[in-house]
Rosetta silent file (secondary structure, phi, psi, omega in degrees, C-alpha in Angstrom):
SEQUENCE: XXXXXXXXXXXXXXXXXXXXXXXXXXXXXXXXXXXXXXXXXXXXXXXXXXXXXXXXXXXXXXXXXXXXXXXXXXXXXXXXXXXXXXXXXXXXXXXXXXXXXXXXXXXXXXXXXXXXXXXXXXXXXXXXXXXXXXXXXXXXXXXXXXXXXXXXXXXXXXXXXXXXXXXXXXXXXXXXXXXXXXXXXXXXXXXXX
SCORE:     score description
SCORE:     0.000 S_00000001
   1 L     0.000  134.439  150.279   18.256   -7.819  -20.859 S_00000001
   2 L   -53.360  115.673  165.604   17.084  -11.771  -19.584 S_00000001
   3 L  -113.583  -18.501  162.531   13.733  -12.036  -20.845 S_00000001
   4 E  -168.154  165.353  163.089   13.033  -15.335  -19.950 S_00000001
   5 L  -121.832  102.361  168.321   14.930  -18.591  -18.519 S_00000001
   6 L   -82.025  129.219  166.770   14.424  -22.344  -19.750 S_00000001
   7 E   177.229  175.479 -168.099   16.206  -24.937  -18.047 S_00000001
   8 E   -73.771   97.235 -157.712   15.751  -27.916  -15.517 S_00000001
   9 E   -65.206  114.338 -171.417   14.349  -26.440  -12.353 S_00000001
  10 E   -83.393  -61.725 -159.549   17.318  -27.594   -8.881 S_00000001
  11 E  -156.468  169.191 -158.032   15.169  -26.237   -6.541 S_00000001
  12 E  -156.636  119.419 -179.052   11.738  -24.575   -5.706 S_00000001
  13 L  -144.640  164.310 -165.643   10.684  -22.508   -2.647 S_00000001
  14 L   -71.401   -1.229  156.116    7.904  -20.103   -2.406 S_00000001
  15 L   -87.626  -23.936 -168.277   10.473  -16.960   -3.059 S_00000001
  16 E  -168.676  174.502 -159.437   12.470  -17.941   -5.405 S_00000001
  17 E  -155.212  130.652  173.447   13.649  -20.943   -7.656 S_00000001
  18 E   -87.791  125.172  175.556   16.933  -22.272   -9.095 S_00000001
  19 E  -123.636  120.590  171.641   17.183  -23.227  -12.578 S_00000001
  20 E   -66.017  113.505  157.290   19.769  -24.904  -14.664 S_00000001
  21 E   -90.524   98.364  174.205   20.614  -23.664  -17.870 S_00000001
  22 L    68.696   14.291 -151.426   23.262  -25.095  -19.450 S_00000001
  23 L    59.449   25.155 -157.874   24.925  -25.633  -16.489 S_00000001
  24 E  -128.500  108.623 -176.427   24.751  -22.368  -14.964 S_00000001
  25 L   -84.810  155.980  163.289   22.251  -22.455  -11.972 S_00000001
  26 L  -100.449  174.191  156.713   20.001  -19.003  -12.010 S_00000001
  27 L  -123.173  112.595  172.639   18.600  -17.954   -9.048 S_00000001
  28 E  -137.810  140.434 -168.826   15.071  -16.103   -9.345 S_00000001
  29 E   -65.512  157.026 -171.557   12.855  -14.684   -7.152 S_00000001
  30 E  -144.402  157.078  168.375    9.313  -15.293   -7.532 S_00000001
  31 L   -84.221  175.129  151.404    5.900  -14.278   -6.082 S_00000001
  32 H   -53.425  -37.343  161.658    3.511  -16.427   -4.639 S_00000001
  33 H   -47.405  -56.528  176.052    1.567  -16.564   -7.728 S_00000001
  34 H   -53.662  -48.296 -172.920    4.091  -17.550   -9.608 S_00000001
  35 H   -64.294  -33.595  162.940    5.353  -20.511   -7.181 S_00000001
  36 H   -47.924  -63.961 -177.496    1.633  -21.770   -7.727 S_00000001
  37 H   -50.717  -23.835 -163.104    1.673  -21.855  -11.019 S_00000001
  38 L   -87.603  124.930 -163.445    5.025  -23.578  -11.586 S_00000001
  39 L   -85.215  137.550  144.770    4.429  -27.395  -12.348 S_00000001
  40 L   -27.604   45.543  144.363    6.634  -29.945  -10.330 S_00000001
  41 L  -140.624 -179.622 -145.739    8.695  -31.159  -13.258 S_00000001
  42 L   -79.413  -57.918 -171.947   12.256  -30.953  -14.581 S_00000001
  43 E   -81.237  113.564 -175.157   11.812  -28.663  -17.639 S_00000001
  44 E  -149.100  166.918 -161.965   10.220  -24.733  -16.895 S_00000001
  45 L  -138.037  113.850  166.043   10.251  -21.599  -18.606 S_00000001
  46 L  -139.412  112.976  158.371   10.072  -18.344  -16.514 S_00000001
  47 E   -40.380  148.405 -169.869    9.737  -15.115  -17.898 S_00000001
  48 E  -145.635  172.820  178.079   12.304  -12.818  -16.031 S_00000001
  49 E  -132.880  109.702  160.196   13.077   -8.986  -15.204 S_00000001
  50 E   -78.870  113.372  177.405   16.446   -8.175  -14.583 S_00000001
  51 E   -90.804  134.743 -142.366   17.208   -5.487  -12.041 S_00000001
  52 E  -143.874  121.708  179.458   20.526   -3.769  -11.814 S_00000001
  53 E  -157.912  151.701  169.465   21.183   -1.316   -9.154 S_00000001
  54 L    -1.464 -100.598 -155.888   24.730   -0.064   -7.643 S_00000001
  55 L   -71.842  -27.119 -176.966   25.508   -2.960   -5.186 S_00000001
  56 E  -154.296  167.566 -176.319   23.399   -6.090   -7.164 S_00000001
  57 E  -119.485  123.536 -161.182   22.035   -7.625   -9.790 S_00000001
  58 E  -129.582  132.477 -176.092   18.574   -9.120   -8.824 S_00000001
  59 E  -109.152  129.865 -168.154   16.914  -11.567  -11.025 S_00000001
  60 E  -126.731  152.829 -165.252   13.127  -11.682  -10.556 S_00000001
  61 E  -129.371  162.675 -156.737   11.083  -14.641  -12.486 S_00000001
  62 E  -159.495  125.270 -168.265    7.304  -14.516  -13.535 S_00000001
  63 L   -61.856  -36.076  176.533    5.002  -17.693  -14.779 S_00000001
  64 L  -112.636  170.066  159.917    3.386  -15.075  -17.411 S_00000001
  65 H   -48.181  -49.643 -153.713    3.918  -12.167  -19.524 S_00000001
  66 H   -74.023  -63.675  173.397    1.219  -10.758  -18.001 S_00000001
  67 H   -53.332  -75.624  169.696    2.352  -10.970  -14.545 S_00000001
  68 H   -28.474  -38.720 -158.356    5.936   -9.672  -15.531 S_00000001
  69 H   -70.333  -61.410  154.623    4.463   -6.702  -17.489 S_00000001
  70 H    32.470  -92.675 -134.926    2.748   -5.976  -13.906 S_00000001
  71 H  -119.011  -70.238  178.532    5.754   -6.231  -11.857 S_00000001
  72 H   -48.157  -59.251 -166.613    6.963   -3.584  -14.431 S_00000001
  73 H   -61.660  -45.679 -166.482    4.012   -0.956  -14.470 S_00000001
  74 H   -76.379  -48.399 -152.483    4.024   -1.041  -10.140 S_00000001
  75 H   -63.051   -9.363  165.395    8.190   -0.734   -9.964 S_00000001
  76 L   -76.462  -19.053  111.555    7.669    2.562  -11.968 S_00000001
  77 L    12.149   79.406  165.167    6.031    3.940   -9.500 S_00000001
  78 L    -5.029  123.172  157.898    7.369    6.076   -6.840 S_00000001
  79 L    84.033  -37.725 -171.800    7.977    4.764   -3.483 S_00000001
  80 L   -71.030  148.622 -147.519    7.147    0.967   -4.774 S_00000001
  81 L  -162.197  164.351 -173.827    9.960   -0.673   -5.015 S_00000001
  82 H   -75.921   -4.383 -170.983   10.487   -4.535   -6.355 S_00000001
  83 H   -89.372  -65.778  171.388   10.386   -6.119   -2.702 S_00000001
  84 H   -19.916  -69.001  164.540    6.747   -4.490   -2.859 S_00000001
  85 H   -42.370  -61.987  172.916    5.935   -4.943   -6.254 S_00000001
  86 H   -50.071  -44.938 -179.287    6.424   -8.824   -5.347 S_00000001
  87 H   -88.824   -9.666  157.153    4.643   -8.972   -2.497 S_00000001
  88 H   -52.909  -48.733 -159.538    1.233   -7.085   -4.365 S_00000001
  89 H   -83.341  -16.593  173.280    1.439   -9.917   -6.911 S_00000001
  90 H   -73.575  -56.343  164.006    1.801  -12.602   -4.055 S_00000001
  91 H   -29.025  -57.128 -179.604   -0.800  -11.060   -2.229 S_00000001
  92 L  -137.477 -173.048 -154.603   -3.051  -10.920   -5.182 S_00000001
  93 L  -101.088  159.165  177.698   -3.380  -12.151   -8.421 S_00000001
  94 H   -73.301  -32.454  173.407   -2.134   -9.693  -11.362 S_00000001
  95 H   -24.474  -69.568 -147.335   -5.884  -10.404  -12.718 S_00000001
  96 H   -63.441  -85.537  171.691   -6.834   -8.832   -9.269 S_00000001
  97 H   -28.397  -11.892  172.072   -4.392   -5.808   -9.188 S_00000001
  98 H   -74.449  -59.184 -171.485   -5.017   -4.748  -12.423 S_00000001
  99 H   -47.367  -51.272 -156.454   -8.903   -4.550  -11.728 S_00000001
 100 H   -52.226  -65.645  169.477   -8.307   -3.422   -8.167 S_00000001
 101 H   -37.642  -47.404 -167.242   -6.120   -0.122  -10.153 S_00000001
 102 H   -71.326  -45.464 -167.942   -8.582    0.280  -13.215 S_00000001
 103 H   -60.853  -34.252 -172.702  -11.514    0.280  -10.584 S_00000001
 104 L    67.159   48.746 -177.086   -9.389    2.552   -8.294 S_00000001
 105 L   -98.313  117.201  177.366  -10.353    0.250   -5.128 S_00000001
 106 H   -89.388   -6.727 -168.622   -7.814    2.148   -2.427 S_00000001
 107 H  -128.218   21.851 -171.367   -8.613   -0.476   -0.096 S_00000001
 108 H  -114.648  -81.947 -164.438   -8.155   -3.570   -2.144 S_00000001
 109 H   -34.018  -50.771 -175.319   -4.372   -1.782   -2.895 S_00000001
 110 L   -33.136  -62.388 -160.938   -4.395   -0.765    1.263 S_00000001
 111 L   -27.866  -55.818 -169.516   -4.878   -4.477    1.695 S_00000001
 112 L   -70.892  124.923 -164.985   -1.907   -5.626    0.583 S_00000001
 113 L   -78.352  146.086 -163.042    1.062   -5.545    3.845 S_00000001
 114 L    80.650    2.239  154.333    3.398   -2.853    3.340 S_00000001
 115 L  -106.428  146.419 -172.434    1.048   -0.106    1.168 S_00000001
 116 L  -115.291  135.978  156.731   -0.200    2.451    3.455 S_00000001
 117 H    12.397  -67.848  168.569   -3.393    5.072    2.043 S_00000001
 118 H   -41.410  -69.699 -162.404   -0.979    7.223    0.194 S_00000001
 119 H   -76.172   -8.347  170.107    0.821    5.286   -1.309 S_00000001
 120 H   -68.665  -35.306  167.064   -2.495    2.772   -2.472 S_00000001
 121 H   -53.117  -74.534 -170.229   -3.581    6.660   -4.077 S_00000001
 122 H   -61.370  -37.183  144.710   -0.502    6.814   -5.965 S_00000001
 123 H   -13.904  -83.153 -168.868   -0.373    3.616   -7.329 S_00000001
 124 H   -72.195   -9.410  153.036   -3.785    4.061   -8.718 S_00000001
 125 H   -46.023  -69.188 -153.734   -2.762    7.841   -9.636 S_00000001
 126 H   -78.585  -20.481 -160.012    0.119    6.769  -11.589 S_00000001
 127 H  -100.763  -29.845 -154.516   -1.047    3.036  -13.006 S_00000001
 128 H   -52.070  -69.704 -147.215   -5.218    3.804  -13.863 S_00000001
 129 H   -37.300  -84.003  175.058   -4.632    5.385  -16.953 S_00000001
 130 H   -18.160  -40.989 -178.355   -1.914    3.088  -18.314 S_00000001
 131 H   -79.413  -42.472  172.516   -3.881   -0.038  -17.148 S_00000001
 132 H   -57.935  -45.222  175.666   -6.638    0.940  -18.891 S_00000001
 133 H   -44.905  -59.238  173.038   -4.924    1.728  -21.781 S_00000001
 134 H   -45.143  -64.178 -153.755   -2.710   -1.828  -21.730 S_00000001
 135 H   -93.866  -44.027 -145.106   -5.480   -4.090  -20.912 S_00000001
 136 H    33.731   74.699  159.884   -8.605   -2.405  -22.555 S_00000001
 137 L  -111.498   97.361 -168.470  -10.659   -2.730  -20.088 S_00000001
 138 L   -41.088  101.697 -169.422  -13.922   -1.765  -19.691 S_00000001
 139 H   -53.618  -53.389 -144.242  -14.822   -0.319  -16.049 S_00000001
 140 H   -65.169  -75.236 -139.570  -18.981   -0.831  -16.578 S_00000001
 141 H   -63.677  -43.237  140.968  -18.484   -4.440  -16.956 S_00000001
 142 H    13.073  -78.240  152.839  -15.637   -4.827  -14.272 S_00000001
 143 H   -39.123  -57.754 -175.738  -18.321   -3.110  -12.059 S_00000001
 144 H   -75.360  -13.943  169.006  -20.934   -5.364  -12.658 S_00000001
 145 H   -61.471 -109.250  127.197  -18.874   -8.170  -12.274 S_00000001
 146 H    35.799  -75.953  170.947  -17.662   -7.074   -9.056 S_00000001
 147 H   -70.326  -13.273  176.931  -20.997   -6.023   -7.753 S_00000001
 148 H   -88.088  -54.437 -177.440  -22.872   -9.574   -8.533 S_00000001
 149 H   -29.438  -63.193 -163.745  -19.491  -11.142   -6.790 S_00000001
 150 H   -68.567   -7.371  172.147  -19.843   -8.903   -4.038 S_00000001
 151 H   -99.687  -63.834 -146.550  -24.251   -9.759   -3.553 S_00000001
 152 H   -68.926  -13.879  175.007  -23.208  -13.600   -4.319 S_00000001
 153 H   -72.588  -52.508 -166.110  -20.179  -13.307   -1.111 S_00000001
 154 H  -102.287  -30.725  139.899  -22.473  -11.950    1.013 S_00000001
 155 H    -5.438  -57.767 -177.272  -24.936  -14.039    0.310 S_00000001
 156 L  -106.491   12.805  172.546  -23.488  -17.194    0.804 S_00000001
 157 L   -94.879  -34.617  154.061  -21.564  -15.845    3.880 S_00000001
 158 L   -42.421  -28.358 -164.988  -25.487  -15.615    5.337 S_00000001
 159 L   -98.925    2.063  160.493  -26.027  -18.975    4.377 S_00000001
 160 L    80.776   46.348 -170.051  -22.998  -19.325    6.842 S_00000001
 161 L  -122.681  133.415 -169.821  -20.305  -20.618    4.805 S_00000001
 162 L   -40.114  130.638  174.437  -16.653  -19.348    5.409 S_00000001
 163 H   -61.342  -97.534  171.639  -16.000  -15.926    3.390 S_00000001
 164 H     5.987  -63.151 -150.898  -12.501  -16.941    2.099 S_00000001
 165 H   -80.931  -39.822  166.813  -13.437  -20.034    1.076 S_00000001
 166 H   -77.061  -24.529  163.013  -16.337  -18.601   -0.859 S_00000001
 167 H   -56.149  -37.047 -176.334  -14.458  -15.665   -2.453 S_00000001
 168 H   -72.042  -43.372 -161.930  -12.286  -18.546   -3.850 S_00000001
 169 H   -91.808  -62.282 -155.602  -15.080  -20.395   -5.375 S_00000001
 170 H   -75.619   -0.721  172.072  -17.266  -17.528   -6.528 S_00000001
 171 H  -105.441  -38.307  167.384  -13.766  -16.268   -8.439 S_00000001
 172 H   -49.912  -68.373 -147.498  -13.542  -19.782  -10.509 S_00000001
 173 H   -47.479  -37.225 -166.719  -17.087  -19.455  -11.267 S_00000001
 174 H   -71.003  -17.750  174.964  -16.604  -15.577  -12.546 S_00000001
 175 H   -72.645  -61.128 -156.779  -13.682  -16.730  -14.357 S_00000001
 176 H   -61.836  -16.631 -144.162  -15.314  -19.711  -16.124 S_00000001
 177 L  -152.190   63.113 -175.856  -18.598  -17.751  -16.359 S_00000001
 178 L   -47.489  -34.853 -164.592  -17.936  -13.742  -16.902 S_00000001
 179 L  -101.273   34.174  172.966  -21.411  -13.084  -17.866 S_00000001
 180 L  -100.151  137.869 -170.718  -23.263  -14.783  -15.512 S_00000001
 181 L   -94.580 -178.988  176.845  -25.439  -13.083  -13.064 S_00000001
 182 H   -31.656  -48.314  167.550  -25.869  -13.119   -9.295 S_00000001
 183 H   -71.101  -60.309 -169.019  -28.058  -16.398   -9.020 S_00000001
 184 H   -57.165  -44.847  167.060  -26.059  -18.653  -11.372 S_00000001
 185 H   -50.534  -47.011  141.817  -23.178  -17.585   -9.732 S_00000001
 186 H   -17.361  -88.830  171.197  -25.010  -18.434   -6.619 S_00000001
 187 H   -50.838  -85.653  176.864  -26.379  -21.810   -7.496 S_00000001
 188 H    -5.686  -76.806  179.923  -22.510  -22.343   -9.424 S_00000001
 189 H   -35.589  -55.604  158.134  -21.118  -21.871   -6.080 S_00000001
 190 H   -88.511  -12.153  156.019  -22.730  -24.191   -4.155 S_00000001
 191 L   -60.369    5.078 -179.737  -22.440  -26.820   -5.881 S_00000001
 192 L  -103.456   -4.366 -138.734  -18.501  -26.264   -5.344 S_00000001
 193 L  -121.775    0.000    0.000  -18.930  -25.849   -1.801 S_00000001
């Protein structure tokens, strides 16, 4: 198995990326996540999954471990499949999909184009345990996290400021600032705004 690829990056599009190694271009597919993450210079490092099936060999590339491990945990899955599995992690962040599973949010999974109701069940049927297990995460705080996001969103969507734009913001702050409650994240926020 390819477990990762270093080499001077030929070209960069938001599916997939060529890299030289040694004179041997790769070709690997990537999410959206991924294509963010990947810095505009000559020398990169992408974790990689190789898939092997009857007719191809499909090389898929991944900025983190974390992301990669992921990309593994949905393609086990029934019915999910790696054109899926790519476009969940494009959609959303693995951060997000992880949560979305441990929390068992069907409509966070729904969200995402190409899962339907069922198959957003089975996901979190088949992945909760395991994600909990992997990441050790703790659901209370998750919740509360989650529920001051969700009073500081609608909040500042009253105060008439684009939802998107504020979900984006109010997601730095909870990153930089896990433990913060519902006003500082407030007050955080607009000063970003």
């Amino acid at each position: 198995m390819i477990t990762h690829i270093q080499g001077k990056l030929v070209e960069k599009k938001p599916t997939d990326v060529v890299i030289d190694c040694n004179g041997i271009g790769y070709l690997l597919h990537i999410s959206l996540h991924t294509y963010a993450q990947i810095p505009d210079q000559e020398n990169l490092k992408l974790y990689t999954y190789l898939q092997v099936k009857e007719d191809s060999h499909t090389l898929f590339g991944f900025s983190s471990l974390a992301e990669r491990d992921m990309f593994k945990l949905l393609i086990s899955v029934s019915g999910i499949g790696a054109n899926i599995a790519r476009t969940m992690l494009s959609s959303l962040t693995p951060k997000q999909v992880r949560e979305g599973i441990a929390l068992g949010d069907v409509a966070l999974i729904q969200s995402i184009k190409g899962i339907g109701a069922k198959t957003a069940q089975r996901v979190i049927l088949d992945l909760k345990d395991k994600v909990l297990k992997i990441y050790d995460i703790d659901e209370v705080s998750i919740a509360k996290s989650n529920t001051s996001k969700d009073e500081a969103l609608s909040a500042l969507e009253v105060l008439g400021f684009n939802k998107k734009q504020a979900e984006r913001v109010i997601d730095k702050v909870i990153a930089t600032q896990p433990e913060a409650n519902v006003e500082a994240i407030i007050k955080q926020a607009l000063k970003n705004l």
